[in-house]
PDB file of N, CA, C and O in Angstrom:
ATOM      1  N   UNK A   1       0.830  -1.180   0.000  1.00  0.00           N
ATOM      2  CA  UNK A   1       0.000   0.000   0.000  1.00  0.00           C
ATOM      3  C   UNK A   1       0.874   1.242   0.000  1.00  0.00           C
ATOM      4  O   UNK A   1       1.963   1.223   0.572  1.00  0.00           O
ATOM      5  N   UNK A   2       0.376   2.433  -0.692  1.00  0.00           N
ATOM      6  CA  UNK A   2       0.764   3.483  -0.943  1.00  0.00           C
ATOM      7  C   UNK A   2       0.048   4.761  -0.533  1.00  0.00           C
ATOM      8  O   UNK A   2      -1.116   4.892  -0.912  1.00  0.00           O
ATOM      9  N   UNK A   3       0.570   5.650   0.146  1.00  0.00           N
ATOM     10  CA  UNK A   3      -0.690   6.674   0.724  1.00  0.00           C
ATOM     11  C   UNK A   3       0.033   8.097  -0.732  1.00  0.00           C
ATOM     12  O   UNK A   3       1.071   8.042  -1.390  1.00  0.00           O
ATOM     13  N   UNK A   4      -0.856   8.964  -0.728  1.00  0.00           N
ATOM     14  CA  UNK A   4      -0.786   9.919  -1.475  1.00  0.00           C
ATOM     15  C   UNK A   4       0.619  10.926  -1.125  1.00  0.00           C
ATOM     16  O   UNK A   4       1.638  11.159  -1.776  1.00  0.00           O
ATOM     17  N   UNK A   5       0.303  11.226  -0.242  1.00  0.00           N
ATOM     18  CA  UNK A   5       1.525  12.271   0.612  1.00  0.00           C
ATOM     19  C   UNK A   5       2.884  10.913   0.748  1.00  0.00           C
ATOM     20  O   UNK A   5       3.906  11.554   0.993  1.00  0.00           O
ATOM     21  N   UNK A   6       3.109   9.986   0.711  1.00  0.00           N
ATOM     22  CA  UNK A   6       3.878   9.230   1.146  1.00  0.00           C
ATOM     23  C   UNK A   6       4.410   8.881  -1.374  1.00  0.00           C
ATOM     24  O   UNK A   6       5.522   8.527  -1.767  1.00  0.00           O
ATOM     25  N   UNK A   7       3.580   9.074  -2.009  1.00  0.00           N
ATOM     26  CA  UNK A   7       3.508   9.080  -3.360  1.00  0.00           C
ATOM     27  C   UNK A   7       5.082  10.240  -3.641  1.00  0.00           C
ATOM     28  O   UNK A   7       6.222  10.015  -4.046  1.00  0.00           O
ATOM     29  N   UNK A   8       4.199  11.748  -3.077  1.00  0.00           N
ATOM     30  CA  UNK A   8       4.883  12.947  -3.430  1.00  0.00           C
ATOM     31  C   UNK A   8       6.266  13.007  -3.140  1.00  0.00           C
ATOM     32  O   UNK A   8       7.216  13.210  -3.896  1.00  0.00           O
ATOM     33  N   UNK A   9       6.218  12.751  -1.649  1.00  0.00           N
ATOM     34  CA  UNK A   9       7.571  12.415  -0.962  1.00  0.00           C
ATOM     35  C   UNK A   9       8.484  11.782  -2.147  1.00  0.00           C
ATOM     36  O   UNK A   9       9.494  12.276  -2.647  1.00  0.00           O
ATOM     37  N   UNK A  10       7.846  10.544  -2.460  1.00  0.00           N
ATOM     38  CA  UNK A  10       9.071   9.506  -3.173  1.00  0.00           C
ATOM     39  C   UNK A  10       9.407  10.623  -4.146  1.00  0.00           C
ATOM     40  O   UNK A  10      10.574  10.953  -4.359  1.00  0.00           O
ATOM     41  N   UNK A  11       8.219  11.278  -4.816  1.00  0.00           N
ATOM     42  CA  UNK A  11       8.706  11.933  -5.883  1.00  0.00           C
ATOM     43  C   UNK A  11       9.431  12.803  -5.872  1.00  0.00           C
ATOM     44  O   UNK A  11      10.316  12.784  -6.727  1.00  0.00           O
ATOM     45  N   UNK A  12       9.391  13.738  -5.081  1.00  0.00           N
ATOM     46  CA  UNK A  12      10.495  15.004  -4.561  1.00  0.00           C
ATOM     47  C   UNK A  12      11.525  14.668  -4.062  1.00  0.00           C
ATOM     48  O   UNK A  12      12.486  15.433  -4.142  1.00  0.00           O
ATOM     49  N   UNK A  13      11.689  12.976  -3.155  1.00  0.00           N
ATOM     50  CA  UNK A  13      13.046  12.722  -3.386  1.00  0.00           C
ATOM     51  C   UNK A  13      13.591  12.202  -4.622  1.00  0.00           C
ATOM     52  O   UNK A  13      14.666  11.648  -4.391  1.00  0.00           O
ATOM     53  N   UNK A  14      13.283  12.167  -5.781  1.00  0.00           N
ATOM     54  CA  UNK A  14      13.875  11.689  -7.088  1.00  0.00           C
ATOM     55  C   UNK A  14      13.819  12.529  -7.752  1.00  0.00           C
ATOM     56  O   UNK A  14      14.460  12.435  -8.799  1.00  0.00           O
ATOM     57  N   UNK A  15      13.022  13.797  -7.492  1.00  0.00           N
ATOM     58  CA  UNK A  15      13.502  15.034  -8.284  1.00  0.00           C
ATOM     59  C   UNK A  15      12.719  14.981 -10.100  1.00  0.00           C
ATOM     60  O   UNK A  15      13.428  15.160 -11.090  1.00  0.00           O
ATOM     61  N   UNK A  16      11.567  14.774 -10.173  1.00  0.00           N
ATOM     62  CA  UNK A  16      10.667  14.560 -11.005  1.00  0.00           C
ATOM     63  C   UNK A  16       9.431  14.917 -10.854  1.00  0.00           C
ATOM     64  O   UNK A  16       8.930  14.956  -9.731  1.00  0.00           O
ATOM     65  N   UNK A  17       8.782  15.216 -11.906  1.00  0.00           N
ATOM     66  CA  UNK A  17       7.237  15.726 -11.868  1.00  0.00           C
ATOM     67  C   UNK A  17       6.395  14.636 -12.536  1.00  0.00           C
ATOM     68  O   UNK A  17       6.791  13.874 -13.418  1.00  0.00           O
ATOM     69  N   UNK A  18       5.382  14.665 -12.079  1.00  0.00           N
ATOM     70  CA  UNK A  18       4.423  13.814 -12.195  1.00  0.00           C
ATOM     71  C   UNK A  18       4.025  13.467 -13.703  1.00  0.00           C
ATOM     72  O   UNK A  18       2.929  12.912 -13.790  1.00  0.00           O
ATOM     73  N   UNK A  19       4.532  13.630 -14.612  1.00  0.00           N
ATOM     74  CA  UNK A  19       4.692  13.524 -16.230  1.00  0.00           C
ATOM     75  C   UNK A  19       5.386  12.377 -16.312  1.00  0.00           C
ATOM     76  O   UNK A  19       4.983  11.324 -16.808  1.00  0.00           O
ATOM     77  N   UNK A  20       6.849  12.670 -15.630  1.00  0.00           N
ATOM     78  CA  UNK A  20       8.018  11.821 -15.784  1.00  0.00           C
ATOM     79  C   UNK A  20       7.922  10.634 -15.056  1.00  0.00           C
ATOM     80  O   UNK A  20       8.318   9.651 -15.682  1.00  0.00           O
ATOM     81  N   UNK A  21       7.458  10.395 -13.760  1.00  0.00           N
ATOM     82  CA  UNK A  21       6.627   9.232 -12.700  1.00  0.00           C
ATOM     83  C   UNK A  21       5.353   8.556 -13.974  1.00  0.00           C
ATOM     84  O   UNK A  21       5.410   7.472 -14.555  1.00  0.00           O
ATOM     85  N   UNK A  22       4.679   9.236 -14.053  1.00  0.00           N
ATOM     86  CA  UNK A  22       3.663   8.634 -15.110  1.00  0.00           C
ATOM     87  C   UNK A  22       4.525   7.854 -16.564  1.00  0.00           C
ATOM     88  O   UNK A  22       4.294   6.696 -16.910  1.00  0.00           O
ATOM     89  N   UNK A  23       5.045   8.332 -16.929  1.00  0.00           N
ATOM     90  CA  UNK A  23       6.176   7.839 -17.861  1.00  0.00           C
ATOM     91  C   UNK A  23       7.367   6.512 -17.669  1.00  0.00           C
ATOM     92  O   UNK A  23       7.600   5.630 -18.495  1.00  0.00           O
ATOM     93  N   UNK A  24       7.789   6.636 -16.778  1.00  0.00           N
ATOM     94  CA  UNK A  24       8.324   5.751 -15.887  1.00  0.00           C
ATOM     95  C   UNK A  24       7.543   4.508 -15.190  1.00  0.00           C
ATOM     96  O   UNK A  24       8.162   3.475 -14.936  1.00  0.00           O
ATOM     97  N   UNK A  25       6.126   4.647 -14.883  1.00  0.00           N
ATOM     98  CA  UNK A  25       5.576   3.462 -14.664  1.00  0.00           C
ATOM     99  C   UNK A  25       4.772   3.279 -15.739  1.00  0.00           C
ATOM    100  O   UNK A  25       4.848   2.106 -16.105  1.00  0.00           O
ATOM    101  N   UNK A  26       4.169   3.805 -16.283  1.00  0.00           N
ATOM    102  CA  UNK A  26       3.547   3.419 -17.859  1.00  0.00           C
ATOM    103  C   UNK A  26       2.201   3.118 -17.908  1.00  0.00           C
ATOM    104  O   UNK A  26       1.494   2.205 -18.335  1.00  0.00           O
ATOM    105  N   UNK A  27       2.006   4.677 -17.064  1.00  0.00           N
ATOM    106  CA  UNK A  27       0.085   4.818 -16.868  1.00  0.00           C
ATOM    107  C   UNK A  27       0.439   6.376 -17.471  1.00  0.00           C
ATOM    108  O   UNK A  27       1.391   6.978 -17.968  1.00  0.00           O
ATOM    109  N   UNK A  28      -1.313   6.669 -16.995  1.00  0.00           N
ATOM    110  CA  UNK A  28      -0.976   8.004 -17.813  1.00  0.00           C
ATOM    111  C   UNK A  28      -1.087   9.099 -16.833  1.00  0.00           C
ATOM    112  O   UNK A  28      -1.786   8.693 -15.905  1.00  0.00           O
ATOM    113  N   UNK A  29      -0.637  10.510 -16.604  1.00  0.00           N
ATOM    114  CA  UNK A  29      -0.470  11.464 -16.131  1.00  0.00           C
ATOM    115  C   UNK A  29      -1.878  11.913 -15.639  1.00  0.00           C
ATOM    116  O   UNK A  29      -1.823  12.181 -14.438  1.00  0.00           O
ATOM    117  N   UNK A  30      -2.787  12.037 -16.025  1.00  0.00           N
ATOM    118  CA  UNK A  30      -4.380  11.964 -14.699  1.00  0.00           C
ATOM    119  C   UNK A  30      -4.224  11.137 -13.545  1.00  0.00           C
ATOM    120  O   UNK A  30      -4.419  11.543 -12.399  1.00  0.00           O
ATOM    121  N   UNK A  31      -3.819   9.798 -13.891  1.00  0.00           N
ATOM    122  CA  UNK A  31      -3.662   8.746 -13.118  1.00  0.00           C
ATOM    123  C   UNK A  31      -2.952   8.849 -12.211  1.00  0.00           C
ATOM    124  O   UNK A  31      -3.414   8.541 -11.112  1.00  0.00           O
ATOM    125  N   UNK A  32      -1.592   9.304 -12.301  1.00  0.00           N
ATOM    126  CA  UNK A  32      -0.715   9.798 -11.164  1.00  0.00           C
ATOM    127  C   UNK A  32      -1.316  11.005  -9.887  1.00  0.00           C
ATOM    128  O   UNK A  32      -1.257  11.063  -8.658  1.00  0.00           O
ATOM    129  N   UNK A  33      -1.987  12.002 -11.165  1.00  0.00           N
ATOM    130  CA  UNK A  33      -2.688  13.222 -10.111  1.00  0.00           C
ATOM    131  C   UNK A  33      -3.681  12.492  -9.495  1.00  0.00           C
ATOM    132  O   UNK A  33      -3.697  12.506  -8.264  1.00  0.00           O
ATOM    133  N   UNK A  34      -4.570  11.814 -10.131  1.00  0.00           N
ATOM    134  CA  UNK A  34      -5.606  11.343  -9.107  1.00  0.00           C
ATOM    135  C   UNK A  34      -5.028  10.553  -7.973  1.00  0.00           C
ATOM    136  O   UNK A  34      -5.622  10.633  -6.897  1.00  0.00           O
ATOM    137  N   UNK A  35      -3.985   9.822  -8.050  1.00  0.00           N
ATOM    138  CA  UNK A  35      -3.722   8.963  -6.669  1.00  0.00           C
ATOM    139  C   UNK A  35      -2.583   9.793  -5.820  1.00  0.00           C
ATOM    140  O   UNK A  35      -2.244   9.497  -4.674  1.00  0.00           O
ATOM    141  N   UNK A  36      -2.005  10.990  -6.662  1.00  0.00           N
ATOM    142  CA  UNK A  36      -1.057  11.588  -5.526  1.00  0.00           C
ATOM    143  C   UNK A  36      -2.595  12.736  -4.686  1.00  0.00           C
ATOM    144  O   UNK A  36      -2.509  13.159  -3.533  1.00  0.00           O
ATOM    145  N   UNK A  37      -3.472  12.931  -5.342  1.00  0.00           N
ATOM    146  CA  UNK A  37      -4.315  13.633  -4.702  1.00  0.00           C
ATOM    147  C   UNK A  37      -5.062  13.111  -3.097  1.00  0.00           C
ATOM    148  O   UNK A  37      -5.405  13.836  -2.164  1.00  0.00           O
ATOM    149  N   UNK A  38      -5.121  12.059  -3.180  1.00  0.00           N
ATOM    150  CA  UNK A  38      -5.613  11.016  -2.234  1.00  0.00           C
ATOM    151  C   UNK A  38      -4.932  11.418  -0.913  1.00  0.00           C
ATOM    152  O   UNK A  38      -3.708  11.335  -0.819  1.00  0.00           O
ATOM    153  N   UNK A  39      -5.652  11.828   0.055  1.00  0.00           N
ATOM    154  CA  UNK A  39      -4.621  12.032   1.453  1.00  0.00           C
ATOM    155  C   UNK A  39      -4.519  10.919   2.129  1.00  0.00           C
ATOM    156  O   UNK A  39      -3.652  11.035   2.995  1.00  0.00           O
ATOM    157  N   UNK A  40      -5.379   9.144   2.114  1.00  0.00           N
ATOM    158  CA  UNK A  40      -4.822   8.252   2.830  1.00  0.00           C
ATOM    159  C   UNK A  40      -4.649   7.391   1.693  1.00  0.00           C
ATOM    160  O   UNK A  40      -4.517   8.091   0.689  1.00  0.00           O
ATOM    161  N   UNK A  41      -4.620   6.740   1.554  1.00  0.00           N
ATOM    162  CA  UNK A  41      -4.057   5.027   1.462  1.00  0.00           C
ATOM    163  C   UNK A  41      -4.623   5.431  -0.426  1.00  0.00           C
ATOM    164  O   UNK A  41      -5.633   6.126  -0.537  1.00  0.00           O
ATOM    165  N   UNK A  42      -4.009   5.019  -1.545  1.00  0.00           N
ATOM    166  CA  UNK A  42      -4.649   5.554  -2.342  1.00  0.00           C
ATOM    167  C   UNK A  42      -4.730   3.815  -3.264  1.00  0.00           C
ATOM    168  O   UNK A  42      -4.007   2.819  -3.307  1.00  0.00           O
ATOM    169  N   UNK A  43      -6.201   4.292  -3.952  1.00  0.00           N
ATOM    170  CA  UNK A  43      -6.605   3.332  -4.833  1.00  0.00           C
ATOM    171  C   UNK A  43      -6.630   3.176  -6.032  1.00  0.00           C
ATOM    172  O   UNK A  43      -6.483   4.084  -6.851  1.00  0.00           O
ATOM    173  N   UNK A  44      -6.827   1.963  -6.296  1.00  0.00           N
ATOM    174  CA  UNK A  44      -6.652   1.682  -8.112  1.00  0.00           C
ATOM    175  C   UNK A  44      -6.340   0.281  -8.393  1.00  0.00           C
ATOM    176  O   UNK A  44      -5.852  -0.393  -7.485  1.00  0.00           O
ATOM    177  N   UNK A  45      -6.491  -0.079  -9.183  1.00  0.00           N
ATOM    178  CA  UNK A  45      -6.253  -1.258  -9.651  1.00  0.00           C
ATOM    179  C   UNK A  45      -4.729  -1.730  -9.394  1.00  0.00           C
ATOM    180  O   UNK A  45      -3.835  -0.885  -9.423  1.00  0.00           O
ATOM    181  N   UNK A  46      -4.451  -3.044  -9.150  1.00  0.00           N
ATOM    182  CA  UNK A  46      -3.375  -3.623  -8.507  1.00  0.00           C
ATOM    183  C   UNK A  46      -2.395  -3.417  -9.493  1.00  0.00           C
ATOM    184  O   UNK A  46      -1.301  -2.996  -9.119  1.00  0.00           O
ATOM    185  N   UNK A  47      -2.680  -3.742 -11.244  1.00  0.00           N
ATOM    186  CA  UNK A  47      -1.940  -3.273 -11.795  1.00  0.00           C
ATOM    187  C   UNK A  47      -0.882  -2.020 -11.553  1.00  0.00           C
ATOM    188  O   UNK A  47       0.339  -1.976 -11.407  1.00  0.00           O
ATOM    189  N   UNK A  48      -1.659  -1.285 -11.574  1.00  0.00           N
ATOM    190  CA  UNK A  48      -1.664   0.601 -11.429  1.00  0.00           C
ATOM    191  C   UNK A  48      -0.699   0.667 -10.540  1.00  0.00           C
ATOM    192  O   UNK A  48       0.427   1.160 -10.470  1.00  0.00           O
ATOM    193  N   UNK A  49      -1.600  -0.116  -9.696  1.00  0.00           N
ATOM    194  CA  UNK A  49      -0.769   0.459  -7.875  1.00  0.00           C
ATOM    195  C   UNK A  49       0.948  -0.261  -8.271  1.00  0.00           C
ATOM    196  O   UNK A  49       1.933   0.316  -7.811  1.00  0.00           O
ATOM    197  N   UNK A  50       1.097  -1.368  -9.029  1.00  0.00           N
ATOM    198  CA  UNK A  50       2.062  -2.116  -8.845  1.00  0.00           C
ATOM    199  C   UNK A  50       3.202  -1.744  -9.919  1.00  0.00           C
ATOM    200  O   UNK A  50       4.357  -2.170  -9.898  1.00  0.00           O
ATOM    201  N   UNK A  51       2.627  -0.837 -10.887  1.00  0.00           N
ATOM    202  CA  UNK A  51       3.672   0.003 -11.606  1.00  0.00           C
ATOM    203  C   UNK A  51       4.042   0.919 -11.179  1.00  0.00           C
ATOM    204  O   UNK A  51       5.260   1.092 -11.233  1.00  0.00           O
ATOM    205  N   UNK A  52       3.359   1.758 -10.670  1.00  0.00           N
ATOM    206  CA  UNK A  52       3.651   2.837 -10.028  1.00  0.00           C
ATOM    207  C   UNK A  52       4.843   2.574  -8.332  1.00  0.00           C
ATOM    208  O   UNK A  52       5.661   3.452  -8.055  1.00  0.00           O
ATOM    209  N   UNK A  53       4.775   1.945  -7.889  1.00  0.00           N
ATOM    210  CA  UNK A  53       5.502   1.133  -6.576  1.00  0.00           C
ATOM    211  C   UNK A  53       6.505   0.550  -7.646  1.00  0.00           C
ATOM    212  O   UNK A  53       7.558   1.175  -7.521  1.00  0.00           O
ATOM    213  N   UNK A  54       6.576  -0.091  -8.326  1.00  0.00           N
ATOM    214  CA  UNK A  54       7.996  -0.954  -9.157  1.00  0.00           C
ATOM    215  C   UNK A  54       8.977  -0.023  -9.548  1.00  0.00           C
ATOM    216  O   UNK A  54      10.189  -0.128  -9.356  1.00  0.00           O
ATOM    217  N   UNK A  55       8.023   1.441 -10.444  1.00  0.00           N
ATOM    218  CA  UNK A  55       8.262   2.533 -10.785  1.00  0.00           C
ATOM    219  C   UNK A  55       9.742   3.025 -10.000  1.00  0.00           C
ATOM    220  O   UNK A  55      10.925   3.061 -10.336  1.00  0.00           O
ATOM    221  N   UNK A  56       8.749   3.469  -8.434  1.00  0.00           N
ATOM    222  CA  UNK A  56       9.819   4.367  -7.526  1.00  0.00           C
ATOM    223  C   UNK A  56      10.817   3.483  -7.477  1.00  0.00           C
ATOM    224  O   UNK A  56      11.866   3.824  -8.024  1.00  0.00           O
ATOM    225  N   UNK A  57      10.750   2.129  -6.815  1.00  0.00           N
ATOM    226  CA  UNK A  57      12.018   1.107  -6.372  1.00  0.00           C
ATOM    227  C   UNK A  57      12.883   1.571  -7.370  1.00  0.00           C
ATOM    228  O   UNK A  57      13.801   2.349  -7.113  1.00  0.00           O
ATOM    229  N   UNK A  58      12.614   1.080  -8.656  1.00  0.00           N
ATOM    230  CA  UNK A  58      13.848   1.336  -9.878  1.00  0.00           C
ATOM    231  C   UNK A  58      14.514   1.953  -9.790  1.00  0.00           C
ATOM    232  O   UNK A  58      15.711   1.751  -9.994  1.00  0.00           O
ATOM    233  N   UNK A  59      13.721   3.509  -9.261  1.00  0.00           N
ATOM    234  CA  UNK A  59      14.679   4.628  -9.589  1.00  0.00           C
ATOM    235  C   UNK A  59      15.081   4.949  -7.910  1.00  0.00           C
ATOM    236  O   UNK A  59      15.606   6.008  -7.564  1.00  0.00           O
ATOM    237  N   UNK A  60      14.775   3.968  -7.070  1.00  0.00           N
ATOM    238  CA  UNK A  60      16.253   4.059  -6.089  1.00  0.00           C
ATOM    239  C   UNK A  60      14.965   4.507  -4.668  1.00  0.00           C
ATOM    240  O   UNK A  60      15.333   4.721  -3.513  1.00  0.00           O
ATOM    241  N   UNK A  61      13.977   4.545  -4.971  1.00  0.00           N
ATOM    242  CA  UNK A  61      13.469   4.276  -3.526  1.00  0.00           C
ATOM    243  C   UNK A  61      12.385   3.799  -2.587  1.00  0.00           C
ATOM    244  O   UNK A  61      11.196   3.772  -2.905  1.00  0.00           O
ATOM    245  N   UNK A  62      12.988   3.322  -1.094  1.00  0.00           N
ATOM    246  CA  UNK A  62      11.998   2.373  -0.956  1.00  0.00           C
ATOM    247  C   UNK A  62      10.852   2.659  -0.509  1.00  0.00           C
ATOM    248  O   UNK A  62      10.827   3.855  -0.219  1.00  0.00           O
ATOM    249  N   UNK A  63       9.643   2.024  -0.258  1.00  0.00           N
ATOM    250  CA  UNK A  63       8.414   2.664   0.599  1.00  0.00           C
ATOM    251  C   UNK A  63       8.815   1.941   1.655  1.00  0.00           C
ATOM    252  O   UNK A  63       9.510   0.937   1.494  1.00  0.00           O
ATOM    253  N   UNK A  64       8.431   2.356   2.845  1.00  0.00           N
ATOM    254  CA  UNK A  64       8.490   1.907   4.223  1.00  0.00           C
ATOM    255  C   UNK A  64       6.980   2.040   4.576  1.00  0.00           C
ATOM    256  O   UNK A  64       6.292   3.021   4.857  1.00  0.00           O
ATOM    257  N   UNK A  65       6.678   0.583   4.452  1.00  0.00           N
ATOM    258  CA  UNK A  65       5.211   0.392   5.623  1.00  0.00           C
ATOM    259  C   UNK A  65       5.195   0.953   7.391  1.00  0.00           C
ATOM    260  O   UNK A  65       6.122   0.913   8.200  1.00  0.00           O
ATOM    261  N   UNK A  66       4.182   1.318   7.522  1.00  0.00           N
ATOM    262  CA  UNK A  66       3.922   1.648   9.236  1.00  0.00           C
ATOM    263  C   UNK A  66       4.660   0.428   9.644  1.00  0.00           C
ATOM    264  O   UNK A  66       4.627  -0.703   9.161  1.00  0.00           O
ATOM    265  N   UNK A  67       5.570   1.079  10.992  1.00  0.00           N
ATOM    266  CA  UNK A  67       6.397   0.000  11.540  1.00  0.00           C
ATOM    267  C   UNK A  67       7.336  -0.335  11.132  1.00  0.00           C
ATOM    268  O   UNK A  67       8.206  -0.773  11.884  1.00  0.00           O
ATOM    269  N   UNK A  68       7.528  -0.250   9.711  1.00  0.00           N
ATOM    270  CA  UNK A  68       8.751  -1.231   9.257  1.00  0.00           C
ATOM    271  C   UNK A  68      10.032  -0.456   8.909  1.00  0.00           C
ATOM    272  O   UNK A  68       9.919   0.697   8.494  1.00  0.00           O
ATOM    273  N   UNK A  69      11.512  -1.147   9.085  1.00  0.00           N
ATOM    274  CA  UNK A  69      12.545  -0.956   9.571  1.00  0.00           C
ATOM    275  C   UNK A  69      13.046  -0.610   8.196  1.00  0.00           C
ATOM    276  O   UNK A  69      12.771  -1.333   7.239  1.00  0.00           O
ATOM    277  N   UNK A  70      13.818   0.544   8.065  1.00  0.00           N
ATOM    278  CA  UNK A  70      14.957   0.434   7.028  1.00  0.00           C
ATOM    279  C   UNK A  70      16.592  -0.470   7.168  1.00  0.00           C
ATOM    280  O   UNK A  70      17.411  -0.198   8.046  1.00  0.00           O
ATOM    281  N   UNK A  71      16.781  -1.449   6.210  1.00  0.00           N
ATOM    282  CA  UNK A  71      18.200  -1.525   6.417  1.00  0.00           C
ATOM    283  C   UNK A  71      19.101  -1.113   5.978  1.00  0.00           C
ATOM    284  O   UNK A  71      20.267  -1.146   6.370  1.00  0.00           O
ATOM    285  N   UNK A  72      18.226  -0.277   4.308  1.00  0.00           N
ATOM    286  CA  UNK A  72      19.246   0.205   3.590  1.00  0.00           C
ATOM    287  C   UNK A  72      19.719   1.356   3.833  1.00  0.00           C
ATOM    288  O   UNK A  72      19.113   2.090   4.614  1.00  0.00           O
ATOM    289  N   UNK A  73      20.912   1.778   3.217  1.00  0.00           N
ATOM    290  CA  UNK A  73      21.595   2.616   3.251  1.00  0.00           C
ATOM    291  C   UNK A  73      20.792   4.200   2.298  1.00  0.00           C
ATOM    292  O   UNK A  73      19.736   4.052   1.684  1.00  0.00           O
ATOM    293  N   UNK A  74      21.349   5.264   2.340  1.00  0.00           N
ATOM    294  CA  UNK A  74      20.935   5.919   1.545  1.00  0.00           C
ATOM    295  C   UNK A  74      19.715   6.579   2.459  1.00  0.00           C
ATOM    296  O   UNK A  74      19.175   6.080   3.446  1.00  0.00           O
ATOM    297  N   UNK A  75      19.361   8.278   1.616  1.00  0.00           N
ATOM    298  CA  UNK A  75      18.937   9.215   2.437  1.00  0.00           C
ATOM    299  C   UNK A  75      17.609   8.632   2.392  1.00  0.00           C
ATOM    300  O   UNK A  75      17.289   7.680   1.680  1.00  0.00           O
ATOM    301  N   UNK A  76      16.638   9.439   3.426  1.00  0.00           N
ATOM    302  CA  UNK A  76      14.956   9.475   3.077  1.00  0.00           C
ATOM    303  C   UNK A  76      14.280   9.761   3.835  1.00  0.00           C
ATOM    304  O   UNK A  76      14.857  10.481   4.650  1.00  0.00           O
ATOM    305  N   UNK A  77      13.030   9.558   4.124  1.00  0.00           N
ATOM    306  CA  UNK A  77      12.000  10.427   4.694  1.00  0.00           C
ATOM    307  C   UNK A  77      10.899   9.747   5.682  1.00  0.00           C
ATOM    308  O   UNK A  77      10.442   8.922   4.891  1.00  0.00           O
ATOM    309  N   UNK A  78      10.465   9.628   6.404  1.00  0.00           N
ATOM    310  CA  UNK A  78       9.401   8.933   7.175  1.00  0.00           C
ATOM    311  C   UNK A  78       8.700  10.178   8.199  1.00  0.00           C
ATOM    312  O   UNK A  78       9.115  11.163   8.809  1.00  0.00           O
ATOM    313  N   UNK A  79       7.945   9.780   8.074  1.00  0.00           N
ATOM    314  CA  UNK A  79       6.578  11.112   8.791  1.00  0.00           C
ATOM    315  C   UNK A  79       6.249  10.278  10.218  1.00  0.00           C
ATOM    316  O   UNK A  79       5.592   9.238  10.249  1.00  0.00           O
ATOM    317  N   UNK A  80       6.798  10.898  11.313  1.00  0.00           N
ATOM    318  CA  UNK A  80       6.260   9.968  12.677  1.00  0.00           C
ATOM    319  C   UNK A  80       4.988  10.092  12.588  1.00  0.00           C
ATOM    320  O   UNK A  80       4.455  10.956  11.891  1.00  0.00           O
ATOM    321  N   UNK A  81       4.328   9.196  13.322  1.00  0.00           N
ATOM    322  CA  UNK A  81       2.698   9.514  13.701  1.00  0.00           C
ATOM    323  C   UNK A  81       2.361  10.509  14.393  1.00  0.00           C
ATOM    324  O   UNK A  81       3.008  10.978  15.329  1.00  0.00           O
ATOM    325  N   UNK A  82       1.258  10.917  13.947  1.00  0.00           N
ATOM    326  CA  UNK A  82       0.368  12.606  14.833  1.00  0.00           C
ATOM    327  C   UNK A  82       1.340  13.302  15.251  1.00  0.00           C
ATOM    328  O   UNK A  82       1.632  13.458  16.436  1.00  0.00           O
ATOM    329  N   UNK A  83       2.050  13.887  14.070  1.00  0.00           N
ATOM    330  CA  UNK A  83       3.007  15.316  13.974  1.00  0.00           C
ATOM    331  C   UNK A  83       1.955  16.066  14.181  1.00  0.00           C
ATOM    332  O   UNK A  83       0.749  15.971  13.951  1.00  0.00           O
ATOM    333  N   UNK A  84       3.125  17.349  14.989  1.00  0.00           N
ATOM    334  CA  UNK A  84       1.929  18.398  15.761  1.00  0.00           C
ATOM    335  C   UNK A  84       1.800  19.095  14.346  1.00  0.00           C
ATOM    336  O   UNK A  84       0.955  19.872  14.791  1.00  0.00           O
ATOM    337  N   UNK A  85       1.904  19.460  13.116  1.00  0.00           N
ATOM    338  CA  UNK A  85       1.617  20.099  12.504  1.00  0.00           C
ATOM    339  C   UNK A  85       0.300  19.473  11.707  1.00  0.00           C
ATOM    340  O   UNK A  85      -0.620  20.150  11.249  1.00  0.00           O
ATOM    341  N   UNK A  86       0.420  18.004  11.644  1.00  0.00           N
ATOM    342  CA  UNK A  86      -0.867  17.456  11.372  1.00  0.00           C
ATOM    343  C   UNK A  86      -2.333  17.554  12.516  1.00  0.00           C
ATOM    344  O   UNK A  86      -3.507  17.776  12.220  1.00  0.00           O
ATOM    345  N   UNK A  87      -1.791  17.329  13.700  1.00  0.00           N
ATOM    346  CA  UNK A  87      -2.764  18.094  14.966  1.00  0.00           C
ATOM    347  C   UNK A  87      -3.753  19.217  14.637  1.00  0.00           C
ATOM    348  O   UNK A  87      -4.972  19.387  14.645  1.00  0.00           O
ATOM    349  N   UNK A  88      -2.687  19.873  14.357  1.00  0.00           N
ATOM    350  CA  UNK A  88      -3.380  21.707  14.195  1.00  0.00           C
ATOM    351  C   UNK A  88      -4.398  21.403  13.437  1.00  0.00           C
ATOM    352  O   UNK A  88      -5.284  22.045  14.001  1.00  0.00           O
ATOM    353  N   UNK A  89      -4.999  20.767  12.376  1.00  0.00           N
ATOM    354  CA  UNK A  89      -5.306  20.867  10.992  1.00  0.00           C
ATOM    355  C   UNK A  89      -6.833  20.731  11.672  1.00  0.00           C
ATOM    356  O   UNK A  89      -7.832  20.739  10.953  1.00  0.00           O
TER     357      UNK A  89
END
């Protein structure tokens, strides 16, 4: 599973716009906006979901499920749970 905000992230760490992600997994550019739009868990066909996830790996990064441990090396990003800036909202 893939959440929307957890989508963008990958993308801003690879330094690409949502043209080039759409291009790279080999759906089309609505498709990307509609599931980076999604603020939880985002949907679509397993296909979809599974190009788009094969997509990021390729180009160097991983998703980290709730809970789960990085071993690899190399920079990245994880959002703790109920950041006070998500609170405020």
């Amino acid at each position: 599973m893939i959440s929307g905000p957890q989508m963008r992230a990958a993308r801003a760490l690879l330094g690409v716009d949502q043209k080039r992600l759409a291009a790279l997994a080999g759906v089309s550019l609505p498709t990307i906006q509609r599931m980076e739009a999604s603020d939880g868990i985002v949907r679509g066909t397993v296909d979809t979901l599974t190009k788009v996830v094969e997509a990021l790996n390729s180009a160097g990064v991983d998703l980290l499920a709730e809970g789960a441990r990085s071993e690899g090396g190399g920079r990245g990003v994880r959002l703790r749970e109920a950041s006070e800036l998500n609170r405020q909202e």
